[in-house]
N, C-alpha and C positions, 0 to 999 in steps of 0.2 A: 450333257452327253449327246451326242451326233445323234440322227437317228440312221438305224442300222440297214443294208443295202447291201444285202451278199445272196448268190445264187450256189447252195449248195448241191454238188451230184455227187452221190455217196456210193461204194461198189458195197452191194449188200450183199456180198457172200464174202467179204471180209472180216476177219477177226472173230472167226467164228462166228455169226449171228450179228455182230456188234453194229455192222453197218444197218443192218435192216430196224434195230431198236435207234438206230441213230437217226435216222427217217425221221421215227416216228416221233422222237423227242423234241424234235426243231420246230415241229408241224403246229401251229397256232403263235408263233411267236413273231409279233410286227418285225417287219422289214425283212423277212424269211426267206425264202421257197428252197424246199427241200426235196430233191425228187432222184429215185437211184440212175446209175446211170446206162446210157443207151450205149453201148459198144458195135451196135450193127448200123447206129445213124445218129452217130458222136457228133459231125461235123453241124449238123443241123441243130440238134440240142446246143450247142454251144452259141452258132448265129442268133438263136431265141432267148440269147440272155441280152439283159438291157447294157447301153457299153457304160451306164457308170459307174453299174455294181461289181463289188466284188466277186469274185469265180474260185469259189473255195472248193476243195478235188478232197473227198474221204477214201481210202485205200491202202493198197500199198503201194509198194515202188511202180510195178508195172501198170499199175492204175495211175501214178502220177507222169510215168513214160508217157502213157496213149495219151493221155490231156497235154500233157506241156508239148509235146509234139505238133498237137495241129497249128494251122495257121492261123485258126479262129484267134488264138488267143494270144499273137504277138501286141506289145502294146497295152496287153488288157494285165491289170491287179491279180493275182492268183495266190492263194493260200492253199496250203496242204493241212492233211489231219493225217497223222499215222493210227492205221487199221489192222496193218500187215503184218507179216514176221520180224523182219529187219529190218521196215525201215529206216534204210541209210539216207536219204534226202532230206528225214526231216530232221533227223539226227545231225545231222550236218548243219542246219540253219538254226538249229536249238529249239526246234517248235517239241521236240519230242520231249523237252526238260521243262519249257516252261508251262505244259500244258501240262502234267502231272498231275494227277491228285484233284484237278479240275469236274467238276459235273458238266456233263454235255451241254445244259441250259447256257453255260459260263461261255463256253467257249467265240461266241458270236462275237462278246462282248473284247475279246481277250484278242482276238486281228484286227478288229477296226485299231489297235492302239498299235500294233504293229508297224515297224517298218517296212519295206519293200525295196531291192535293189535289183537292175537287174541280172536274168543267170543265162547261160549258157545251154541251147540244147544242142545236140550234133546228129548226125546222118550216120548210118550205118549200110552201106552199101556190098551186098555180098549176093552172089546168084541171079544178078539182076533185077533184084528189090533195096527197095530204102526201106529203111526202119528209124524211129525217133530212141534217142537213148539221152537220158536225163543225169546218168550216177556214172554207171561203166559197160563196157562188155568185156567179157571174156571171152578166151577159144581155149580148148586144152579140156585137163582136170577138173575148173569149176563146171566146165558150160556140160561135162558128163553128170555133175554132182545133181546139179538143176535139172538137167532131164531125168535123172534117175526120180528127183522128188515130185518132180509131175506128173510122174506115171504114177507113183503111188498114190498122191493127193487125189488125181482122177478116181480112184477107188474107192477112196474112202469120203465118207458123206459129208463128218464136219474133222474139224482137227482144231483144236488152239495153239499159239505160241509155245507154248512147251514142248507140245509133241512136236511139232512142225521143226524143231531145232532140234531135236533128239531125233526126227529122220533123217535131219542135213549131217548129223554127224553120223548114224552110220553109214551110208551111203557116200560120203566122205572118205571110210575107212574101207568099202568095200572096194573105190575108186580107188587107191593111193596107190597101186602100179600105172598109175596110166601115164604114157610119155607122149611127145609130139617130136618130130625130127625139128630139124633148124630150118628156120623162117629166114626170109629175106624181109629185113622192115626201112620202108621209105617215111622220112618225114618230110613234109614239105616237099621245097626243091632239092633237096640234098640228095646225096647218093645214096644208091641202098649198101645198107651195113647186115651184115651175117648176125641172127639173133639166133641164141641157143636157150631156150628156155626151158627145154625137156619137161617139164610140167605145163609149163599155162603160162600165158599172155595175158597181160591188162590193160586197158587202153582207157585211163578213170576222167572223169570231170571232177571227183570231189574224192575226200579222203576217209570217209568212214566208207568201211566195207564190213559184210557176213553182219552186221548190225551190232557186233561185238568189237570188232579191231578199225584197224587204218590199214589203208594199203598204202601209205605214204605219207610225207608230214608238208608235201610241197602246192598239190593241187587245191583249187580255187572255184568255184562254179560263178563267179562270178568277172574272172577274166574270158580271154579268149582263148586259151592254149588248155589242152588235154595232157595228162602224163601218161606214160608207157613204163609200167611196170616188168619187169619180167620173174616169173616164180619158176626156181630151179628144180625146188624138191616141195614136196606133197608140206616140211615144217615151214615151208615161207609161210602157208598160211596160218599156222600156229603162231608164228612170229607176230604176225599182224593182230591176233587178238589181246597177247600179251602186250603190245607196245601200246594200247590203250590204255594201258594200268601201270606203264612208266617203268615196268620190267623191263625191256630192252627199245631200241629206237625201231621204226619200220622200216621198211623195204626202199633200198634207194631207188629214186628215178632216175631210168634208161635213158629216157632222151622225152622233150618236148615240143609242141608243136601245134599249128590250126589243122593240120589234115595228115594221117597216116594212111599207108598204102603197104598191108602186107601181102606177101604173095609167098610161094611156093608150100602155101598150107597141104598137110598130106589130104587125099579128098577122104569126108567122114567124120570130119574133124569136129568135137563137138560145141556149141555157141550157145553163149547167154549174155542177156543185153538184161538191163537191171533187175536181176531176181527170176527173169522169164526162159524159158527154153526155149529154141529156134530152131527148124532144120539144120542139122549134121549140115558142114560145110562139102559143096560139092566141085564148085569150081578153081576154089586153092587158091582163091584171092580174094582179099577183104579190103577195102576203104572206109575212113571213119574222117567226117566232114564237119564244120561249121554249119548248122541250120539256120538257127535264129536265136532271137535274145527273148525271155520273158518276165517280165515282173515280178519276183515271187515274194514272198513276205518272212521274216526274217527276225530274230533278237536283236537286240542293239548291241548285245554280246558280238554276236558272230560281227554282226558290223566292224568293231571295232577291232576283229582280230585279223580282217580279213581287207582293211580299209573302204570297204563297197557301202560307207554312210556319204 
C-alpha cells in the first residue's frame, strides 16, 4: 500500500456536526492533516498545501464550488467527500455510492485508489462580479426556492438532511406561482433566440440535480460544453426526480455550448449557483463562461459511462 498524502479541509458546520467529528477522526492518522476550512483566506490555505498531495474538500456543493473555483488548485488532484444535503457533484462522479456504509478512518484509503479525470469549472458573471460554479446555476423558481431556504437555515441552529429537504419542499410549494417573462439567450457566437421558460432557467455542467433527480441525461462535467435547460412549469422539476427512477426520461436540452449570454432578465430575478443563494438579479444580464479545468477523482464507473478514463 502507497503511503498516504492527502490535505484534508472539511466545512464543519456541515451535515449537521458531521464535519467537525470528521476533523477530528482523521486527526493522528500518518499521512494526514485535517483542518476545517478558512473561507475568509481560502486562497492562502490552499498555496500551504504541499503540490504532491492530495486536496480532498469535505462539504457540500457550495463548499466544493468555492474550492474548485480558485486557481490554487488548477493542475492539483482533488477529492470531494459529501456532507451536504444534495450533494449533486459527488453524486455525479459516484463518490456518493462508493463511500456508503464506509467509516471515516476508510475513507483515506478509499481516493488514493481512485481515479481522477479532469472536470470542468465555469464563470458566472452577473452584476459585475464572477462567481465559480462547479454543478449549475439557476435564475427563476429554483434560485427563489434556495433563498427562501437560507433565510430559514440562517435561523435555525443545526438542521440534518431530512429536514433540510422537507424545507426545500415546502418552500418549493410556497414558490410554485412564480414566473419569469421571456429571456433573450446567446450561446456562443450564434444569435440570440427568444427563450420562454416562465419558470426557471438552467445553465448545468452535470446532470444530477435537487440531489434526487437529473436535470438532463446529455451533460458531462468532464467535457467542455454546459447544457441549458429550460423548466416551463413548477412539474419540470417533478419530472426530474422521477426520471431518476426510470419513471419518465428528463428534461431535454435547449441548446449547448462553452459560453451563454442571457440578457433581458426582469431586474430581481432570483439566482443560485450550486445549492447557494446570490443577490436577486439586478442588471438583466447574465454570462456563464469556461474557467478552468480541475483534477477531481471519480469511479471507474462514471469513467466508463462518461468516456473521461
Amino acid at each position: 500500500m502507497s503511503l498516504l498524502n492527502q490535505f484534508w479541509i472539511i466545512n464543519p458546520r456541515s451535515g449537521n456536526g458531521a464535519g467537525e467529528k470528521l476533523v477530528k477522526s482523521l486527526r493522528g492518522i500518518r499521512g494526514i492533516t485535517a483542518l476545517p476550512i478558512s473561507f475568509s483566506d481560502l486562497g492562502r490555505q490552499l498555496l500551504d498545501i504541499p503540490l504532491d498531495a492530495t486536496i480532498v474538500i469535505a462539504g457540500g456543493d457550495g463548499t466544493f464550488s468555492s474550492v474548485l473555483g480558485r486557481p490554487e488548485v488548477v493542475d492539483r488532484r482533488v477529492a470531494c467527500i459529501p456532507l451536504g444535503t444534495a450533494n449533486d457533484l459527488t453524486r455525479e462522479l459516484g463518490i456518493t455510492r462508493a463511500i456508503r456504509g464506509r467509516a471515516w478512518s476508510d475513507l483515506p484509503t478509499v481516493i488514493e485508489t481512485l481515479p481522477s479525470s479532469r472536470y470542468a469549472v465555469w464563470s458566472v458573471i452577473v452584476d459585475g462580479r464572477e462567481y465559480p460554479c462547479a454543478n449549475y446555476v439557476s435564475i427563476g423558481y429554483e434560485g427563489a426556492v434556495v433563498d427562501d431556504f437560507a433565510r430559514w437555515r440562517s435561523t435555525t441552529r443545526r438542521t440534518g438532511r431530512l429536514a433540510n429537504r422537507c424545507a426545500y419542499t415546502l418552500f418549493g410549494l410556497k414558490r410554485s406561482a412564480y414566473k419569469i417573462r421571456d429571456l433573450s439567450l446567446r450561446c456562443g457566437d450564434a444569435s440570440p433566440r427568444l427563450c420562454r421558460p416562465s419558470t426557471g432557467l438552467i445553465l448545468t455542467n452535470i446532470k444530477s440535480h435537487l440531489g434526487l433527480g437529473l436535470s438532463n441525461k446529455e451533460s458531462s462535467p468532464h467535457d467542455e460544453t454546459i447544457e441549458c435547460v429550460s423548466v416551463p412549469t413548477v412539474l419540470g422539476f417533478t419530472r426530474m426526480i422521477a426520471s431518476s427512477f426510470g419513471i419518465i426520461s428528463p428534461p431535454p436540452v435547449l441548446s449547448r455550448g462553452r459560453s451563454f449570454l442571457i440578457t433581458n432578465i426582469p431586474v430581481g430575478t432570483h439566482l443560485q449557483i450550486d445549492g447557494e443563494a446570490y443577490p436577486a438579479i439586478a442588471s438583466g444580464e447574465l454570462r456563464v463562461q469556461l474557467r478552468h479545468f480541475v483534477s477531481v477523482c471519480h469511479t471507474d464507473e462514471v469513467a466508463v459511462m462518461t468516456g473521461s478514463a
